[in-house]
N, CA and C atoms as an extended XYZ file, in Angstrom:
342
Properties=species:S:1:pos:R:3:atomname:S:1:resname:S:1:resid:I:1 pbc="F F F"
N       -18.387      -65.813       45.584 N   UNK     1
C       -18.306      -65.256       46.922 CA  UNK     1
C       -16.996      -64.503       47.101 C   UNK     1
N       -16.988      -63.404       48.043 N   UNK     2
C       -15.857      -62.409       48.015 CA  UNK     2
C       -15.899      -62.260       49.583 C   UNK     2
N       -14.433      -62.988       50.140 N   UNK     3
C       -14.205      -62.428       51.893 CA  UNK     3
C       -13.270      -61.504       51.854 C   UNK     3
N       -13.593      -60.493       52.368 N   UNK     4
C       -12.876      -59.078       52.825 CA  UNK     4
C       -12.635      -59.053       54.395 C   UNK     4
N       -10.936      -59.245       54.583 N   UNK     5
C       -10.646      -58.962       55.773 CA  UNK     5
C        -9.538      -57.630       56.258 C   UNK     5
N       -10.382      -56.591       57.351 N   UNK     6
C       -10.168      -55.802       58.086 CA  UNK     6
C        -9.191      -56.070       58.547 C   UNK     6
N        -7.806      -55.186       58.671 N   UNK     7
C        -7.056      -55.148       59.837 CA  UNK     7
C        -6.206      -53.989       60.274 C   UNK     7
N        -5.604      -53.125       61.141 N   UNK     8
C        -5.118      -52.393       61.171 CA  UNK     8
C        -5.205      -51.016       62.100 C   UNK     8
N        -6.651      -51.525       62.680 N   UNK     9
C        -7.368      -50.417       63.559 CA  UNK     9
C        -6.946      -50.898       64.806 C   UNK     9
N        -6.966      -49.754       65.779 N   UNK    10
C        -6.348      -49.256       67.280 CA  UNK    10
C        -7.123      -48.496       67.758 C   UNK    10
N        -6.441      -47.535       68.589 N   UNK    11
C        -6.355      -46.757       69.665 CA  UNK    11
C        -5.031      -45.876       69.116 C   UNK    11
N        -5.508      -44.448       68.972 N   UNK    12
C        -3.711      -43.479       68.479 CA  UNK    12
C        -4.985      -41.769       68.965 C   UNK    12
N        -3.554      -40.951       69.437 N   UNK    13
C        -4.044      -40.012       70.223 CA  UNK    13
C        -4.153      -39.106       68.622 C   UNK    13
N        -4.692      -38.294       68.800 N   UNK    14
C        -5.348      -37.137       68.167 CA  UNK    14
C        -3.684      -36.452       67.474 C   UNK    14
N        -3.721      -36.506       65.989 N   UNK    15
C        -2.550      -36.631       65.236 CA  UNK    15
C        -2.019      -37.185       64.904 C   UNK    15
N        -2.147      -38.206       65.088 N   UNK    16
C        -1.713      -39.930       65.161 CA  UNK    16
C        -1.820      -40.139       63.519 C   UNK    16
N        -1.453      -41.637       63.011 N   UNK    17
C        -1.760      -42.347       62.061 CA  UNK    17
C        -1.657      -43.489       62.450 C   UNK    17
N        -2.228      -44.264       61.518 N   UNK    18
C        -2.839      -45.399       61.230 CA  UNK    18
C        -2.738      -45.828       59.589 C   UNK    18
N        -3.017      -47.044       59.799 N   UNK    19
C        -2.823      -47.753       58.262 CA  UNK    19
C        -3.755      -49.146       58.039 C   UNK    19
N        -4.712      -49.140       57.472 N   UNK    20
C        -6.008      -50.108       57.565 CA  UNK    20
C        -5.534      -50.775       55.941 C   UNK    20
N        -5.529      -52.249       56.420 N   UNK    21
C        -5.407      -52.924       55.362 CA  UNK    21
C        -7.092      -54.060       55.177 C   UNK    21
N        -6.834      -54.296       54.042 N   UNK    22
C        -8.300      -55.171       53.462 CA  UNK    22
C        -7.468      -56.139       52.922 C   UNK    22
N        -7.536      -57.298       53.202 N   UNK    23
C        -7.648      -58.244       52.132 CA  UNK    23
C        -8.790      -59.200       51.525 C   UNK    23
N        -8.577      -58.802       50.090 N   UNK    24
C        -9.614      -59.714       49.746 CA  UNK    24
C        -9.471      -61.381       49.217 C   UNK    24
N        -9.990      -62.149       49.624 N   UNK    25
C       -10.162      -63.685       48.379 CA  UNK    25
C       -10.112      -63.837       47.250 C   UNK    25
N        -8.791      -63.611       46.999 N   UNK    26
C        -9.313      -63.533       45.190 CA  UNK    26
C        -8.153      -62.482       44.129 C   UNK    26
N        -8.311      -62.159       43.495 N   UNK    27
C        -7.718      -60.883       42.553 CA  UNK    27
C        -8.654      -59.584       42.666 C   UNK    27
N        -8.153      -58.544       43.179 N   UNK    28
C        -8.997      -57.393       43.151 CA  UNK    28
C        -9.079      -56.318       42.186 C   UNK    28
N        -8.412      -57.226       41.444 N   UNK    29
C        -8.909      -56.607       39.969 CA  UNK    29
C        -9.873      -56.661       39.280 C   UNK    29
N       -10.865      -57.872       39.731 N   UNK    30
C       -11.993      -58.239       39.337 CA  UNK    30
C       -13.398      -57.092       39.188 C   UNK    30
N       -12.698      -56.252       40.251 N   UNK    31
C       -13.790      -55.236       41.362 CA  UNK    31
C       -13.744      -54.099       40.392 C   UNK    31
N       -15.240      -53.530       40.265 N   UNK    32
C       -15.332      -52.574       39.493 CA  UNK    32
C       -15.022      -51.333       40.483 C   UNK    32
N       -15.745      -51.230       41.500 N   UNK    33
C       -15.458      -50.166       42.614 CA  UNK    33
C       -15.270      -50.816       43.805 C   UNK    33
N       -14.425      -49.956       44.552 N   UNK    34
C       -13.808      -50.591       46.120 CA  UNK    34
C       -13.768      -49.160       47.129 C   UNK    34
N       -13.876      -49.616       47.871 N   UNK    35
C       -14.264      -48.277       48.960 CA  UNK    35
C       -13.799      -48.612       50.416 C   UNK    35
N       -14.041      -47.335       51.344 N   UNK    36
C       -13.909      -47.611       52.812 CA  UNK    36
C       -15.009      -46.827       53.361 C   UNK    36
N       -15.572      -47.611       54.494 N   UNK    37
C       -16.623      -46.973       55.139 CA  UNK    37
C       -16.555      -46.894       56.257 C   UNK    37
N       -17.172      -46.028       57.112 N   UNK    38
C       -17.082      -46.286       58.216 CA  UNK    38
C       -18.328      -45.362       58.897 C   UNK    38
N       -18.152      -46.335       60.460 N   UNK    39
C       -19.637      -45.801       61.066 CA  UNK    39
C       -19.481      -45.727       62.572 C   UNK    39
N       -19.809      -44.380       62.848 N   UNK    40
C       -19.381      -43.920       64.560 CA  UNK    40
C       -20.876      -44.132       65.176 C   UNK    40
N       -20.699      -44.800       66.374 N   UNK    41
C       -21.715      -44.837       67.627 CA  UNK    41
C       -23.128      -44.045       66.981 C   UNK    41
N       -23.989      -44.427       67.019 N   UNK    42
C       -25.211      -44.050       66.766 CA  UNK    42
C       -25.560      -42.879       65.836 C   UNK    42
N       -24.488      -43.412       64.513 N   UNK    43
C       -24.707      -42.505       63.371 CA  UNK    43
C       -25.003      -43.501       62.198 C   UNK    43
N       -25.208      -42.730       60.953 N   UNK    44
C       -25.148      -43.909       59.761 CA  UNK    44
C       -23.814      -44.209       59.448 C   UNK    44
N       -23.940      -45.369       58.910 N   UNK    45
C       -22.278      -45.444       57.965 CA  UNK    45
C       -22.612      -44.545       56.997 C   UNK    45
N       -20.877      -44.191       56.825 N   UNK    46
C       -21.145      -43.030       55.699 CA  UNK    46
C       -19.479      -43.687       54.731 C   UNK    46
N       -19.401      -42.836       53.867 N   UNK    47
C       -18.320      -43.274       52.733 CA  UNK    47
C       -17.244      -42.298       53.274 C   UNK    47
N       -15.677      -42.871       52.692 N   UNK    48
C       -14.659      -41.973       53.510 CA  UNK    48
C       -14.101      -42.052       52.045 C   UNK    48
N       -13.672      -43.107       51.527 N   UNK    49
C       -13.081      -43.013       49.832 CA  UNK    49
C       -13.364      -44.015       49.094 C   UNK    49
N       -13.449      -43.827       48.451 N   UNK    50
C       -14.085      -45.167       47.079 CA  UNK    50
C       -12.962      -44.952       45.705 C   UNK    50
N       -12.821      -46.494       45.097 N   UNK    51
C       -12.034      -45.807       44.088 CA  UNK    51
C       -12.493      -46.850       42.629 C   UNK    51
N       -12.191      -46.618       41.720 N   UNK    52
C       -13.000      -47.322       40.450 CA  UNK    52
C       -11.901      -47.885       39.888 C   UNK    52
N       -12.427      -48.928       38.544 N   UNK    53
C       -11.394      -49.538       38.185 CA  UNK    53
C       -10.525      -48.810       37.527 C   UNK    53
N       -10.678      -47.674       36.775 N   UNK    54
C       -10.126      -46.595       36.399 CA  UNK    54
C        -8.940      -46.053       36.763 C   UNK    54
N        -9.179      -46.459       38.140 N   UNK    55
C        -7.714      -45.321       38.906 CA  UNK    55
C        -8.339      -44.261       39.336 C   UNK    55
N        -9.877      -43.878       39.556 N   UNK    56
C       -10.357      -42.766       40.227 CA  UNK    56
C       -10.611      -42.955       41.409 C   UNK    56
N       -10.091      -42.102       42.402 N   UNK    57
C       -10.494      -42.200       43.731 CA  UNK    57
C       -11.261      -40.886       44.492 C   UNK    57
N       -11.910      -41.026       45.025 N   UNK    58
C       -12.979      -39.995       45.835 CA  UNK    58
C       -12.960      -40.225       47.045 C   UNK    58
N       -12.535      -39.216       47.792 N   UNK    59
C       -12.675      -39.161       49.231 CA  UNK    59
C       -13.859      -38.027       49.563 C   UNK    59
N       -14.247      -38.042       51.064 N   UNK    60
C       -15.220      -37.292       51.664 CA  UNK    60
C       -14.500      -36.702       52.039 C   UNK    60
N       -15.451      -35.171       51.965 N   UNK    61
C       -14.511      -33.836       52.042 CA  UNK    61
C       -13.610      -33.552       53.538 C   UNK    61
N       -14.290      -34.444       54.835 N   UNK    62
C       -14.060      -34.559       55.942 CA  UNK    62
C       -12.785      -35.217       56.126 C   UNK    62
N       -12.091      -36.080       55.002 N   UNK    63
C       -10.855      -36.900       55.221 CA  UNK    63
C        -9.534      -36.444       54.261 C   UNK    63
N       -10.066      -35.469       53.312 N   UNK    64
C        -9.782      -35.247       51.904 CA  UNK    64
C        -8.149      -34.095       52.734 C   UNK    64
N        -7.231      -35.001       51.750 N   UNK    65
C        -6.234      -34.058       52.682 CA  UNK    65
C        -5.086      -34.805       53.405 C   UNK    65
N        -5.887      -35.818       54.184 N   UNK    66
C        -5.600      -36.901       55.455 CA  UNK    66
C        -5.450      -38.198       54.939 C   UNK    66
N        -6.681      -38.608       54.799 N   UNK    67
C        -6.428      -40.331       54.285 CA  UNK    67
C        -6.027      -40.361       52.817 C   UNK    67
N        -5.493      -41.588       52.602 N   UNK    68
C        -4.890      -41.781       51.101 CA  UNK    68
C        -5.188      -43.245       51.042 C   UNK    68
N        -6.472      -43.671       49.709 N   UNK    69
C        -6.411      -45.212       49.389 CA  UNK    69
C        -5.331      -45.737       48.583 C   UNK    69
N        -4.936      -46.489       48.791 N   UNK    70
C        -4.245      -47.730       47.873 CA  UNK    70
C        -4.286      -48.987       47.827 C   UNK    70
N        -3.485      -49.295       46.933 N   UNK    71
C        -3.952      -51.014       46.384 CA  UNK    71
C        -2.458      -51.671       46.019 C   UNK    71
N        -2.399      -52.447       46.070 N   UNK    72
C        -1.377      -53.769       45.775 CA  UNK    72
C        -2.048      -55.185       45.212 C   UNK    72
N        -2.415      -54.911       44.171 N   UNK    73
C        -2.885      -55.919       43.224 CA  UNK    73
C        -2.333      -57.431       43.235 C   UNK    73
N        -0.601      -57.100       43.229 N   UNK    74
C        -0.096      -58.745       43.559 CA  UNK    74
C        -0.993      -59.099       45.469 C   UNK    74
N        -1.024      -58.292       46.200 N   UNK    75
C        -1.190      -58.840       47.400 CA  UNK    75
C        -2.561      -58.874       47.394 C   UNK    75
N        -3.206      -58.572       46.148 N   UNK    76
C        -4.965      -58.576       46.831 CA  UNK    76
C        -5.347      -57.429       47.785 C   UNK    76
N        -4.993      -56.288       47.860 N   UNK    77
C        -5.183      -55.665       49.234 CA  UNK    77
C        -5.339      -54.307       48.763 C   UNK    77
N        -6.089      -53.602       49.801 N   UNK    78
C        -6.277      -52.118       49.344 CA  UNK    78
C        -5.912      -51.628       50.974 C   UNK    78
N        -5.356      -50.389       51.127 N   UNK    79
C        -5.272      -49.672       52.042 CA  UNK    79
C        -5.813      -48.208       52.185 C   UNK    79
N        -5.832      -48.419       53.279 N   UNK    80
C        -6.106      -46.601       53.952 CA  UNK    80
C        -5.226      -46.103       54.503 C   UNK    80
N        -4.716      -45.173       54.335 N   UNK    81
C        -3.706      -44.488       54.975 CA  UNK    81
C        -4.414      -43.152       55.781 C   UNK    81
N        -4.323      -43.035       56.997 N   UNK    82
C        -4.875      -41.771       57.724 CA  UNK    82
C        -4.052      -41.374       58.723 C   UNK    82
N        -3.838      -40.348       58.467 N   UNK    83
C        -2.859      -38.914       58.860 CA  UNK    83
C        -3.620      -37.726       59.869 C   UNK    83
N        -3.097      -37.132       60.343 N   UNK    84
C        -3.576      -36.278       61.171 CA  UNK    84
C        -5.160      -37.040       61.838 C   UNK    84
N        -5.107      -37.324       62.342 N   UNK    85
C        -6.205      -38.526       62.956 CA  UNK    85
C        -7.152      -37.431       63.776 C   UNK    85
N        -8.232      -37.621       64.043 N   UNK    86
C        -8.988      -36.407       64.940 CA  UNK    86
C       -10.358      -37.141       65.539 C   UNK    86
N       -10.416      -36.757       67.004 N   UNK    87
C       -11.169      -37.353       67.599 CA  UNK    87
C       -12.454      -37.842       66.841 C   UNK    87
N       -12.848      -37.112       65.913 N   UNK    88
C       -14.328      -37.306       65.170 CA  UNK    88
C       -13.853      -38.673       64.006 C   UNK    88
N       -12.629      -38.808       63.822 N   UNK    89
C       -12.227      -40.041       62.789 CA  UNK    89
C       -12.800      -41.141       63.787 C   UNK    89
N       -12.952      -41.105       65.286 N   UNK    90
C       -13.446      -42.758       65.792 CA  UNK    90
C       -14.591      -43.559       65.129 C   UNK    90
N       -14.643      -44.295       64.313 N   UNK    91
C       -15.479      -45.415       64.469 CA  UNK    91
C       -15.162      -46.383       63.687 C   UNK    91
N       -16.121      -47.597       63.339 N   UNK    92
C       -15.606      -48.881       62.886 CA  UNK    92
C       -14.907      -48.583       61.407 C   UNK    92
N       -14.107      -48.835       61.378 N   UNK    93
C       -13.967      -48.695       59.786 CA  UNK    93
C       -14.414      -50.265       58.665 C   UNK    93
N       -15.025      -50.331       57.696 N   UNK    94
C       -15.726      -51.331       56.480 CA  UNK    94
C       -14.994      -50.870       55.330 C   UNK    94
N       -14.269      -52.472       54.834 N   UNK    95
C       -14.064      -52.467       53.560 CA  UNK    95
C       -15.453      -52.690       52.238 C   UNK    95
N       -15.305      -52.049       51.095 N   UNK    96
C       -16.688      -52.300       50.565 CA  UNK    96
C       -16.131      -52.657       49.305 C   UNK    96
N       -16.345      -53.729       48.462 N   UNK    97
C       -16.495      -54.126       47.225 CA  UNK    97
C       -17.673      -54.324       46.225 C   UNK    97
N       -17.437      -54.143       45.079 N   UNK    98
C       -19.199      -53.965       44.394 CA  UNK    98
C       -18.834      -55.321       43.103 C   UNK    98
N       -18.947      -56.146       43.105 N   UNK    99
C       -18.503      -57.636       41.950 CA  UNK    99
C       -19.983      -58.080       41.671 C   UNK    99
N       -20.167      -58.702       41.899 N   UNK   100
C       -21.487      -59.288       41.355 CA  UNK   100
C       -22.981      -58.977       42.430 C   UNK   100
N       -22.498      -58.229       43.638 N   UNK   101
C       -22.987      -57.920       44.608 CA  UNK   101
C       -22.121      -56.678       44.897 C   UNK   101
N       -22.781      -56.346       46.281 N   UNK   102
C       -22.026      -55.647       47.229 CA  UNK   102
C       -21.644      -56.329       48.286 C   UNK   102
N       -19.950      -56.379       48.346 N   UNK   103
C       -19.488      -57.360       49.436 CA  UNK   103
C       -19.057      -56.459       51.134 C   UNK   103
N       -19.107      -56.822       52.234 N   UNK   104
C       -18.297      -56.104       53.389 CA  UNK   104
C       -17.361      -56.758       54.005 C   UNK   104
N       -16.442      -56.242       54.993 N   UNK   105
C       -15.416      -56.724       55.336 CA  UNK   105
C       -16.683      -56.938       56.778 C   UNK   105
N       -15.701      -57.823       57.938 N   UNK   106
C       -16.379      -57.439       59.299 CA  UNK   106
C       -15.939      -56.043       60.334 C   UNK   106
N       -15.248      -55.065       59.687 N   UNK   107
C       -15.215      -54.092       60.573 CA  UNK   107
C       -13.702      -54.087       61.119 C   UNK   107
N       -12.973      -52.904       61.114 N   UNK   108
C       -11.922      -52.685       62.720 CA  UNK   108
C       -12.196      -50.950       63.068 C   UNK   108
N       -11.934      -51.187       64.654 N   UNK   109
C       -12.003      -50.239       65.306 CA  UNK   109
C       -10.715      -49.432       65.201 C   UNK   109
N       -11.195      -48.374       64.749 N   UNK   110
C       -10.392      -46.824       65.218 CA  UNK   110
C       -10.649      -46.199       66.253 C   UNK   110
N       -10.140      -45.771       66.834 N   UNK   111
C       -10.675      -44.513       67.972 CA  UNK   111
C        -9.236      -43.856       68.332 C   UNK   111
N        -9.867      -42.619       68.285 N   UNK   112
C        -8.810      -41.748       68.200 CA  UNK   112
C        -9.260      -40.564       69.306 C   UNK   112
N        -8.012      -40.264       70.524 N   UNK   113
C        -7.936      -39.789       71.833 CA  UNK   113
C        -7.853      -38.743       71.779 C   UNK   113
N        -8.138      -37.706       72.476 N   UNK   114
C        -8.438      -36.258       72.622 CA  UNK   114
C        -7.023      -35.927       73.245 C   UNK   114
């Protein structure tokens, strides 16, 4: 079993940053791929960056620029870093891990002010 916990999401006006941390249970080195997702008011979740055990990371072309993932292996933890923040960045943000399953975090809120 793998618990992924969310933290780091607010309320920041349009330009703003933010910094979303995950921690996981465990060593996250274990994890073949790790990601961030997120999902606004009556849309699908969609993918923002994913990164492999490799050291490859992929962002969506919509964040590409702005957010930056990272990891701290002694702390178990991966981050998001998001920069220039824009009203359309509001919604829940999900940590995602892929181990023997696909694991989720429970969610934190972004929303970002016009």
């Amino acid at each position: 079993q793998v618990q992924l916990v969310e933290s780091g999401g607010g309320l920041v006006q349009a330009g703003g940053s933010l910094r979303l941390s995950c921690a996981a249970s465990g060593s996250i080195l274990r994890f073949n791929v790790m990601g961030w997702y997120r999902q606004a008011p009556g849309k699908q979740r969609e993918l923002v960056a994913v990164t492999t055990s490799t050291g490859s990371t992929t962002y969506a072309n919509s964040v590409k620029g702005r957010f930056t993932f990272s990891r701290d292996n002694a702390k178990n933890t991966v981050y998001l870093q998001m920069n220039s923040l824009k009203p359309e960045d509001t919604a829940v943000y999900y940590c995602n891990v892929f181990h023997d399953r696909v694991y989720w975090g429970q969610g934190t809120q972004v929303t970002v002010s016009s």
